[in-house]
N, C-alpha and C positions, 0 to 999 in steps of 0.2 A: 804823343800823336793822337789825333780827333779818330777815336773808332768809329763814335756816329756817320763823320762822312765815309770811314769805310764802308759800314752799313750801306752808305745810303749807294754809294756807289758799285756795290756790288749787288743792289737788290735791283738799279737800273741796269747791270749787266741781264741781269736773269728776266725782266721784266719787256723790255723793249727792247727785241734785235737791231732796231738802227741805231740805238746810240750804244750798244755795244761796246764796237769800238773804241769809240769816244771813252767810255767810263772804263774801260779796263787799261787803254791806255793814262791813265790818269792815277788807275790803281796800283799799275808800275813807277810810275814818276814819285809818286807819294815811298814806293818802299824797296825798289830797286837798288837805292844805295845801300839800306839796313841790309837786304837781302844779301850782296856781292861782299861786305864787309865781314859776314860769317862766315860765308864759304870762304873766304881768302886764309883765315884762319884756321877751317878744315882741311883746306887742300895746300894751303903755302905756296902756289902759283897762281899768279895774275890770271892767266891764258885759262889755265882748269876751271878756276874760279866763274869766267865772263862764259865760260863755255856752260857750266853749272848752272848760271843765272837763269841762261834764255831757256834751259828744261825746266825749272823749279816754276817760270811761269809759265810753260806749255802746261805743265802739269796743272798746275794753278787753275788754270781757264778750262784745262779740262774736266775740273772737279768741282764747279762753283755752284754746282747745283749740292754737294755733299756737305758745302759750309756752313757750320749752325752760327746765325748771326747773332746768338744770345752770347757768344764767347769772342775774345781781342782775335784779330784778325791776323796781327804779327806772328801770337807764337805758332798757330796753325799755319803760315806760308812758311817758318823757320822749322816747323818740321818736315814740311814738303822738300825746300834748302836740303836739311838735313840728308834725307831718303836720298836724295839724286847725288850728295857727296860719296855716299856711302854704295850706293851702285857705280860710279865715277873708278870709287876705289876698288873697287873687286876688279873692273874693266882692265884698269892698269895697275901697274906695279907700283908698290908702294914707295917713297922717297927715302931713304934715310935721312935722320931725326938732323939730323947737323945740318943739313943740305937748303941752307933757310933764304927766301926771298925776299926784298924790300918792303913785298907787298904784305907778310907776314907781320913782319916788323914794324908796319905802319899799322895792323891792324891790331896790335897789344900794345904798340903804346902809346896811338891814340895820336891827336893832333898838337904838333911840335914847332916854336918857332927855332928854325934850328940857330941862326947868327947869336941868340943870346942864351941859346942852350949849351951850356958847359959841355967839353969834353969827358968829365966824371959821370957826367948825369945820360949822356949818351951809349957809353961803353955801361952803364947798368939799365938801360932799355933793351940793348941789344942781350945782354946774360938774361934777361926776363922774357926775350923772345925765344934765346933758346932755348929755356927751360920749359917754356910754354908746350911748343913743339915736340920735348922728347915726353912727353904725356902719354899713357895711355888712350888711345879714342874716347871710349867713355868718359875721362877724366877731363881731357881738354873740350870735350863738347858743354859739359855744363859747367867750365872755368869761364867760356865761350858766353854762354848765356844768360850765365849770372852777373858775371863782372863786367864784361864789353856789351849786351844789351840789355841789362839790366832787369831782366827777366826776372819774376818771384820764382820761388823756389816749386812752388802749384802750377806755372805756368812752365815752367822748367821739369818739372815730369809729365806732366800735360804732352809737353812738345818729342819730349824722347822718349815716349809711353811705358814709361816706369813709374813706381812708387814717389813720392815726395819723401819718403824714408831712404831707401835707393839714392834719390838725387843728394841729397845731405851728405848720404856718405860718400859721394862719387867728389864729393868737395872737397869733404875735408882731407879724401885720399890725398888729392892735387893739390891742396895746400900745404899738406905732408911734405910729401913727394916733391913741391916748388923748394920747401923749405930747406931739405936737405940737398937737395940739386945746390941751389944758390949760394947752400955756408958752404961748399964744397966750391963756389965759384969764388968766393970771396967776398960775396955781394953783401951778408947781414941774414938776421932771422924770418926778417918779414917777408913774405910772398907778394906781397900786394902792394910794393910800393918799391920803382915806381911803376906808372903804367898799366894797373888793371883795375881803376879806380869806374864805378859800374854807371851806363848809358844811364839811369836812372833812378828812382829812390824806392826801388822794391825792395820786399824783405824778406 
């Protein structure tokens, strides 16, 4: 995604109250969908999730004077995302790990045509989603950011304000942790396959 036009469009937020509007609406258009696709995966409900959104960009707009524009503009609203899952969840009660929704399910494994998607290959999306799921928070937040937004590992502690030491190991926990879920599912050794293959080519 163009950080420049983030830049430019958040520095016309801060610049010019009339076109505000205009430019912060455009600054949702642009990352709205990134934004709703992480929470779905933090919260496992559609409803929590879109509810999630529209505070992650209150919050947003209310702190665009605290955005250092020399940094990507993603991982900073995906830790805002984050913040407001994680007050979301204190609010209410937590779901049991089994208890999984479509929207979970579409969110790890990703975009599926399903008519010529095998039956094999579906029944091991869904054992990846719920392995996904019974994660620890920590774990599945930067399984979340690594693999689904393809997040660096820098931008990945960045975002959850920990160590890039921390983040590393919070990986390989839930890769552990994926791996022995899934030979226990019958799935195979690999955690990462299919369905968590990462939004982009960070490292």
């Amino acid at each position: 995604m163009d950080e420049t036009a983030d830049r430019e469009l958040i520095e016309h937020c801060r610049r010019d109250r009339a076109a505000l509007h205009g430019s912060f609406r455009a600054l949702y258009q642009r990352h709205a969908g990134r934004a709703l696709r992480f929470l779905r995966g933090l919260t496992g409900d559609e409803e929590r999730a879109k509810d999630a959104l529209q505070e992650t960009f209150l919050r947003v707009y209310a702190a665009l004077d605290r955005y250092d524009p020399a940094q990507p503009f993603a991982p900073w609203l995906l830790g805002i995302a984050r913040n407001v899952a994680l007050d979301q969840r204190r609010r209410e009660a937590r779901r049991p790990a089994d208890a999984l929704t479509p929207a979970l399910a579409a969110t790890c494994a990703g975009p599926s045509d399903a008519p010529a998607e095998g039956a094999a290959r579906r029944e091991a999306r869904a054992l990846v989603t719920r392995a996904v799921a019974a994660l620890p928070a920590p774990e599945r937040e930067v399984l979340l950011l690594k693999h689904v937004e393809g997040l660096t590992f820098e931008q990945v502690a960045g975002t959850l304000g920990c160590s890039v030491r921390t983040a590393k190991y919070r990986m390989r926990a839930a890769l552990d942790g994926l791996a022995v879920d899934l030979r226990e599912r019958g799935l195979g050794p690999d955690p990462r396959s299919p369905g968590l293959a990462p939004a982009g080519g960070a490292a």
